[in-house]
FIKOLZA-1660 file (N, C-alpha, C; in steps of 0.1 Angstrom, whole numbers, plus 5000, padded with zeros to 4 digits):
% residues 73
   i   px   py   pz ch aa at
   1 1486 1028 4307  A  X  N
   1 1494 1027 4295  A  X CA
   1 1508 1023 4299  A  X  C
   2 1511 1018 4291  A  X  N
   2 1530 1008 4294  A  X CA
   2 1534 1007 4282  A  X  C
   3 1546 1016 4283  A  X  N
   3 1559 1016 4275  A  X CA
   3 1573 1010 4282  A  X  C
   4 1574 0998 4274  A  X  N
   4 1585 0993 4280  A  X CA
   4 1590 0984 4270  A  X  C
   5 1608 0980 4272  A  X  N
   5 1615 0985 4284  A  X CA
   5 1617 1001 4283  A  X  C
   6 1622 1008 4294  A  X  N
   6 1621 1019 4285  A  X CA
   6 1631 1026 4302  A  X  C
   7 1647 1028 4296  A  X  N
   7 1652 1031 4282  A  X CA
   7 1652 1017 4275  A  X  C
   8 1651 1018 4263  A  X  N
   8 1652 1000 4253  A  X CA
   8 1667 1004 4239  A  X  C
   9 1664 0991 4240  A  X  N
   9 1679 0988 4226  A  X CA
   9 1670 0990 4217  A  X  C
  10 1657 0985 4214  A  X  N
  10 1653 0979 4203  A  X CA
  10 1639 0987 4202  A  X  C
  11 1635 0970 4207  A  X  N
  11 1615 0968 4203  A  X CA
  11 1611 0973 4218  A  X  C
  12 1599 0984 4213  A  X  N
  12 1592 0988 4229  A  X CA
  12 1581 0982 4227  A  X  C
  13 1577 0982 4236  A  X  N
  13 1559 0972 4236  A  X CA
  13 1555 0977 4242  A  X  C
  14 1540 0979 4237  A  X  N
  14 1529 0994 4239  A  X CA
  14 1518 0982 4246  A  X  C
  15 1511 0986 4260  A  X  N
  15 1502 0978 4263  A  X CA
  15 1492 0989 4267  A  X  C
  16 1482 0987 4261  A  X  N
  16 1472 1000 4268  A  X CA
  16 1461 0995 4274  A  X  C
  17 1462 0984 4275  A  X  N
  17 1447 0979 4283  A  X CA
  17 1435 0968 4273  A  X  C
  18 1429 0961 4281  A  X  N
  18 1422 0953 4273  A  X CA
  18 1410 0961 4263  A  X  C
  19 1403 0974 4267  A  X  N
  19 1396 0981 4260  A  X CA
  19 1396 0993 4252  A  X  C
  20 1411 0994 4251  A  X  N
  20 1417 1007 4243  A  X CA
  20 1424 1000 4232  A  X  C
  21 1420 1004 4221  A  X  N
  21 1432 1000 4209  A  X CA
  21 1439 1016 4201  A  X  C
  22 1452 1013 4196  A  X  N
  22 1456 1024 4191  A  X CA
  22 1452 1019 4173  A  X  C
  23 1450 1033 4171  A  X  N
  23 1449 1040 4160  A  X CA
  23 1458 1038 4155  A  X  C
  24 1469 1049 4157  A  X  N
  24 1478 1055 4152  A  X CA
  24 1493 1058 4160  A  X  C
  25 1501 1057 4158  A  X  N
  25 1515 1055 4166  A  X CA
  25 1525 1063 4157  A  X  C
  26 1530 1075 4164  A  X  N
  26 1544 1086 4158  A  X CA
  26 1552 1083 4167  A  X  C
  27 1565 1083 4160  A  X  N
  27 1577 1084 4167  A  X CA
  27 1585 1100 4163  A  X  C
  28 1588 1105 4173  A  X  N
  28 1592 1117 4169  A  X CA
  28 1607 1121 4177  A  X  C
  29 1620 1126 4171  A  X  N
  29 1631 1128 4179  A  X CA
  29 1631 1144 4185  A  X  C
  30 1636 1145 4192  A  X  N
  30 1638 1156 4199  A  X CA
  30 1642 1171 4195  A  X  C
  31 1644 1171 4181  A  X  N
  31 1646 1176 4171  A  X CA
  31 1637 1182 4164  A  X  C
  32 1625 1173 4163  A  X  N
  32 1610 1175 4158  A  X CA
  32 1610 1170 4142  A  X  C
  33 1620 1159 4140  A  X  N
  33 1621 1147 4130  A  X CA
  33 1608 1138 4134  A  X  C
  34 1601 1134 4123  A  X  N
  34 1591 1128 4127  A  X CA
  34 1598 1107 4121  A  X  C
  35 1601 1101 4128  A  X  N
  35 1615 1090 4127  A  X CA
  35 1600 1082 4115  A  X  C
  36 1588 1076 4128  A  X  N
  36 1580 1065 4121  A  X CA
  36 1569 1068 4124  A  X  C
  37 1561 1064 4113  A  X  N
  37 1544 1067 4116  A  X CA
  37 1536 1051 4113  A  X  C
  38 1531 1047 4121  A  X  N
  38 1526 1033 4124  A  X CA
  38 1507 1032 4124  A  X  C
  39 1498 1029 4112  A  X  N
  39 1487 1033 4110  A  X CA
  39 1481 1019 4119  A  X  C
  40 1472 1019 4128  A  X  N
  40 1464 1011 4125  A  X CA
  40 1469 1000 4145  A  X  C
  41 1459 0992 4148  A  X  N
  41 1466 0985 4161  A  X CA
  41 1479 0978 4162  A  X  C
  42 1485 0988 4173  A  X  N
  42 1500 0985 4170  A  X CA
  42 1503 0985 4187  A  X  C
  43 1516 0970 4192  A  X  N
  43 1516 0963 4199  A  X CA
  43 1532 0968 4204  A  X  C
  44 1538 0969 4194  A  X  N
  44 1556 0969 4192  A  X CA
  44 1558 0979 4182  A  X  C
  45 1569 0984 4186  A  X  N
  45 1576 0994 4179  A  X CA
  45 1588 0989 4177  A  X  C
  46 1597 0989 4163  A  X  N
  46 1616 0984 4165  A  X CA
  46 1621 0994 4164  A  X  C
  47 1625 1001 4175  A  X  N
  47 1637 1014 4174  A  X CA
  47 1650 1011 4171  A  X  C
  48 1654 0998 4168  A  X  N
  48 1669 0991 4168  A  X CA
  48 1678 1002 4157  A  X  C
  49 1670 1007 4148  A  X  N
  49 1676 1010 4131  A  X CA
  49 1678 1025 4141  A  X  C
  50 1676 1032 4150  A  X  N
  50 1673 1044 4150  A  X CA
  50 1686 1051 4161  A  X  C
  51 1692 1062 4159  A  X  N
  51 1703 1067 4166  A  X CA
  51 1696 1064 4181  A  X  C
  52 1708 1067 4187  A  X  N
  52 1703 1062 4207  A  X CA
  52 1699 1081 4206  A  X  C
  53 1693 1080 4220  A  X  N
  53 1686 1094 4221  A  X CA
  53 1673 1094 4231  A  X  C
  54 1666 1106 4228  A  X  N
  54 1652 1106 4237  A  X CA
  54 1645 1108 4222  A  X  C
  55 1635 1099 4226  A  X  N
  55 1623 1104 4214  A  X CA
  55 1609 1108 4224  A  X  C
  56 1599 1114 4216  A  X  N
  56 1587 1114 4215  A  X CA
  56 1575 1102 4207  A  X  C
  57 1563 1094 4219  A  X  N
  57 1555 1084 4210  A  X CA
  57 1546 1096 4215  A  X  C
  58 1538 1092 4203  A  X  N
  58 1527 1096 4201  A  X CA
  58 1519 1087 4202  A  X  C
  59 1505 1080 4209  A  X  N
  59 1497 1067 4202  A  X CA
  59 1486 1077 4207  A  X  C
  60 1477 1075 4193  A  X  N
  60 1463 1076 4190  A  X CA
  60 1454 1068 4194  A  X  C
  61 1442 1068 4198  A  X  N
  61 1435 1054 4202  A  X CA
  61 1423 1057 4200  A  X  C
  62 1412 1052 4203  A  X  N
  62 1402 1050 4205  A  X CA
  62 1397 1055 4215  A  X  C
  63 1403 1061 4222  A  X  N
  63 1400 1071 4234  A  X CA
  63 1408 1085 4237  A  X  C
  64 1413 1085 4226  A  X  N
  64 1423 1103 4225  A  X CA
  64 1438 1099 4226  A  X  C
  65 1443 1107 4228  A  X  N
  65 1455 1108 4224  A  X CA
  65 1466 1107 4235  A  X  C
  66 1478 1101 4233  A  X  N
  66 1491 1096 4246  A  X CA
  66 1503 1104 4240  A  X  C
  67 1509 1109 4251  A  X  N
  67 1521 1114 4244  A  X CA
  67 1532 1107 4259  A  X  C
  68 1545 1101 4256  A  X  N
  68 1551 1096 4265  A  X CA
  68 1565 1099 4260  A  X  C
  69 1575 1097 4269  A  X  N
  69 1592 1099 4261  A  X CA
  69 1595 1090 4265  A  X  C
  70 1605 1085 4255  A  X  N
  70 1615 1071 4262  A  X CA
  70 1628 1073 4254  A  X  C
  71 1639 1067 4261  A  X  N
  71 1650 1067 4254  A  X CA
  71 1656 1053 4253  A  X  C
  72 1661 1058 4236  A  X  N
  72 1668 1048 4237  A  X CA
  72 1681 1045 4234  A  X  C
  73 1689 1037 4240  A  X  N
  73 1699 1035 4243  A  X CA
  73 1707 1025 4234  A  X  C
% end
């Protein structure tokens, strides 16, 4: 699984492999604000609108569940 760039300004791009697709995609701040919830296969995330900081992703998939941090700057 690849989260990158990561720290990012913006858009992260979620790569999980050619036989995993996500579900479901949370973005959560450090706080335990849940920022964005993304249903369904998702490639890009745009953190641009969102304060700099560390967050929490969450992606769901078709094979359980990812939890990763990234910040963004």
């Amino acid at each position: 699984v690849l989260l990158y760039p990561n720290p990012t300004t913006g858009k992260l791009m979620i790569n999980l492999g050619a036989d995993t697709k996500a579900t479901k995609v949370s973005v959560t701040d450090l706080s335990g604000i849940v920022r964005l919830v993304k249903e369904g296969d998702t490639t890009e995330i745009d953190l641009s609108s969102y304060p700099n900081g560390a967050y929490v992703i969450e992606i769901y998939t078709n094979k359980g569940k990812l939890v990763k941090q990234i910040i963004k700057e």
